[in-house]
C-alpha positions as a Markdown table, in Angstrom:
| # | Residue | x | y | z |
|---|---|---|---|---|
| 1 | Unk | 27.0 | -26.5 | -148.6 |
| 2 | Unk | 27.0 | -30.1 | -148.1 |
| 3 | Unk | 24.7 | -32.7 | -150.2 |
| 4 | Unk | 24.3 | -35.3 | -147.2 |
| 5 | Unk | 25.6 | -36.7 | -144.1 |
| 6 | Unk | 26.1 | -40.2 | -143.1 |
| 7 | Unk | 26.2 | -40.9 | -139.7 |
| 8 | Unk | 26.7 | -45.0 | -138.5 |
| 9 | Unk | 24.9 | -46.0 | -135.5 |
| 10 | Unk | 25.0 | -48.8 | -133.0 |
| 11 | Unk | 21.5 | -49.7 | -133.3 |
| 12 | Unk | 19.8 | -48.8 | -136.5 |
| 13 | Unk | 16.5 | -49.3 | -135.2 |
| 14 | Unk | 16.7 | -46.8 | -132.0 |
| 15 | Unk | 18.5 | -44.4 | -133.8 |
| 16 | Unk | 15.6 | -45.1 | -136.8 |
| 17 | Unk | 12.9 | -44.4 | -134.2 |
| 18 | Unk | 14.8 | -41.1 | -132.5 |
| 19 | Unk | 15.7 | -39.3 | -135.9 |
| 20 | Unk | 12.0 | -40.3 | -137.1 |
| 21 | Unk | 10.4 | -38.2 | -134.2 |
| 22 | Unk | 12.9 | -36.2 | -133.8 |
| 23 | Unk | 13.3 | -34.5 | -137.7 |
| 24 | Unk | 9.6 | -34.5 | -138.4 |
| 25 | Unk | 8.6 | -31.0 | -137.0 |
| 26 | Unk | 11.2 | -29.9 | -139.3 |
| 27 | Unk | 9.8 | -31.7 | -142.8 |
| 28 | Unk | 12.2 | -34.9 | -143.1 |
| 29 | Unk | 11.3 | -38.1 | -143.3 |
| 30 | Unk | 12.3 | -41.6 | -144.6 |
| 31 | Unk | 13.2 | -41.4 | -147.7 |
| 32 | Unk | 14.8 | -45.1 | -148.0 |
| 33 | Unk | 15.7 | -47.9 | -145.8 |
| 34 | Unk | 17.0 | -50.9 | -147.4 |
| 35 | Unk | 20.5 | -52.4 | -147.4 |
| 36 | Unk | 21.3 | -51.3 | -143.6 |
| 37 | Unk | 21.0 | -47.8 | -144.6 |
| 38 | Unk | 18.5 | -45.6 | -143.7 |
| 39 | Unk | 18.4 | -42.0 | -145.4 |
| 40 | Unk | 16.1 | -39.3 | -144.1 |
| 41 | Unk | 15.3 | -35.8 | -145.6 |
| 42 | Unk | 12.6 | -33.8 | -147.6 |
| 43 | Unk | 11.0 | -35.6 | -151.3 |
| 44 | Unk | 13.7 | -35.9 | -153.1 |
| 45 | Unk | 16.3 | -34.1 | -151.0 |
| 46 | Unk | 18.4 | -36.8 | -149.1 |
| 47 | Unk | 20.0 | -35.3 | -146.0 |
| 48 | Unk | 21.1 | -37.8 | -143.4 |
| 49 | Unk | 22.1 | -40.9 | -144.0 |
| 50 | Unk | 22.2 | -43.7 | -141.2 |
| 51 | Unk | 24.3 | -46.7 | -141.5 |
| 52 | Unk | 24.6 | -49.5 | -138.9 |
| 53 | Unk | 28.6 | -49.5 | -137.4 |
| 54 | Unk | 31.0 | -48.2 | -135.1 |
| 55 | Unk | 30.7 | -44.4 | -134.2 |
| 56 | Unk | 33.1 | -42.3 | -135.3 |
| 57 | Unk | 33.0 | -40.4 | -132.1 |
| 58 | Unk | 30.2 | -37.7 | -131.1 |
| 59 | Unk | 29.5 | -35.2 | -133.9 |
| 60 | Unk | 27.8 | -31.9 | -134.4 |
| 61 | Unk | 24.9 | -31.8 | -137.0 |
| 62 | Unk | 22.3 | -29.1 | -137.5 |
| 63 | Unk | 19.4 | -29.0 | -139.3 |
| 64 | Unk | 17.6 | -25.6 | -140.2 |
| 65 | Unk | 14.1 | -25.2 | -138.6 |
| 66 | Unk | 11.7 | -22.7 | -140.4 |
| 67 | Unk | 10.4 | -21.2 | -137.4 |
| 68 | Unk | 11.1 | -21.2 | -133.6 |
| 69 | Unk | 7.8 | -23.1 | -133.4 |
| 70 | Unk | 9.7 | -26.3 | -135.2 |
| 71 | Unk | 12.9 | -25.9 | -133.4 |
| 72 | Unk | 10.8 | -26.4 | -129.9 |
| 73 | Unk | 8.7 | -29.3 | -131.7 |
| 74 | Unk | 11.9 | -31.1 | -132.6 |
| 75 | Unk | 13.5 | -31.3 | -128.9 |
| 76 | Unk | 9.7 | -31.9 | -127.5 |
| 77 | Unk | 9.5 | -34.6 | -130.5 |
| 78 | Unk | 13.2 | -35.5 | -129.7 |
| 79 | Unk | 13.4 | -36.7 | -126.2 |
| 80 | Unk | 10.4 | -39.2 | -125.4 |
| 81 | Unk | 12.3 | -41.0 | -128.6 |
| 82 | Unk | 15.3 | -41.7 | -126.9 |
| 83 | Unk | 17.4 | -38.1 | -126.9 |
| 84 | Unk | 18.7 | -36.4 | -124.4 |
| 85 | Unk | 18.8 | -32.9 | -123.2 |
| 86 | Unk | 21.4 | -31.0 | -124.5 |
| 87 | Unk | 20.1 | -27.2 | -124.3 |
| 88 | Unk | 16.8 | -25.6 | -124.4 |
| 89 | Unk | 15.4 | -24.1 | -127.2 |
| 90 | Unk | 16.4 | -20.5 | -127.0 |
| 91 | Unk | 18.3 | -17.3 | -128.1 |
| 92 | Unk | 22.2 | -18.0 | -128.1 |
| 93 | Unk | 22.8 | -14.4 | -129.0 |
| 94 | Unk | 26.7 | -15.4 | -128.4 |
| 95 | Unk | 26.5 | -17.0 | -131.6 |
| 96 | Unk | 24.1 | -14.4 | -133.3 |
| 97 | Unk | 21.2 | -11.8 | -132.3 |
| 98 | Unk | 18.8 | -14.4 | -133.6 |
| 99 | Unk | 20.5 | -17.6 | -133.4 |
| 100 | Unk | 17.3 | -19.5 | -131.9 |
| 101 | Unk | 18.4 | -23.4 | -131.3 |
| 102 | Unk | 17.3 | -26.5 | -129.0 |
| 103 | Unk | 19.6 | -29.3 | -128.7 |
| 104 | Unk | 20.0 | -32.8 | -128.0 |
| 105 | Unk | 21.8 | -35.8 | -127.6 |
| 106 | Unk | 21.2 | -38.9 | -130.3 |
| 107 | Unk | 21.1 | -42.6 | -128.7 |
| 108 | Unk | 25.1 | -42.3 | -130.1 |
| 109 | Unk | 25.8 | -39.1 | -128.3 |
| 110 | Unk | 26.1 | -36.9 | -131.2 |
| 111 | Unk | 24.9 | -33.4 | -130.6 |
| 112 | Unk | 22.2 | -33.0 | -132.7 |
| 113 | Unk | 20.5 | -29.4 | -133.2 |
| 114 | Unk | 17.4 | -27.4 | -134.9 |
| 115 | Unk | 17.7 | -23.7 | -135.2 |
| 116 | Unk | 16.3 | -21.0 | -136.7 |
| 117 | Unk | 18.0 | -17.8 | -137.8 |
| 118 | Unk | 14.7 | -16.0 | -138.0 |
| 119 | Unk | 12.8 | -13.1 | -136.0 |
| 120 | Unk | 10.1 | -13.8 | -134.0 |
């Protein structure tokens, strides 16, 4: 539903190196950094948009993993690069029977989440 997000960041660089990591197992990558911005998402599909500044306050963003494989590989990516625990990957069947997601907290505090909607 949405084209992008931009997030700003305290320190470009940490937040740079944690999203790096973190999106990987799920396919995104730097796609430009120039100008203070740095924008990460699949060739030619810009999703997430860094921009050094003030936080806005902690947000939630989640990304779609294609497998549970990838959501686990994003929080095991995600926390030596500087996130924190914010829920195990696993079933949250409160939110649907196969609502699999693993989530963490960016160097900024925002909740940031992979999760897959698939069977196993």
């Amino acid at each position: 539903m949405f084209d992008h997000i931009m997030l700003k960041v305290k320190d470009l660089n940490s937040s740079k190196r944690f999203y790096s990591a973190a999106l990987a197992p799920l396919g995104f990558s730097v796609q430009y950094d120039a100008d203070g911005i740095v924008v990460f998402g699949p060739k030619d599909a810009p999703a997430l948009c860094l921009a050094k500044g003030e936080p806005t306050g902690p947000v939630h963003v989640a990304f779609v993993a294609k497998n549970r494989a990838a959501v686990k590989a994003f929080y095991d990516a995600a926390l030596p690069a500087g996130g924190k625990d914010n829920g195990k990957p696993g079933l949250r069947p409160q939110y649907s029977a196969n609502y699999y997601g693993g989530f963490v907290k960016d160097p900024d505090g925002n909740n940031i989440e992979a999760v897959c909607h698939q069977e196993e």
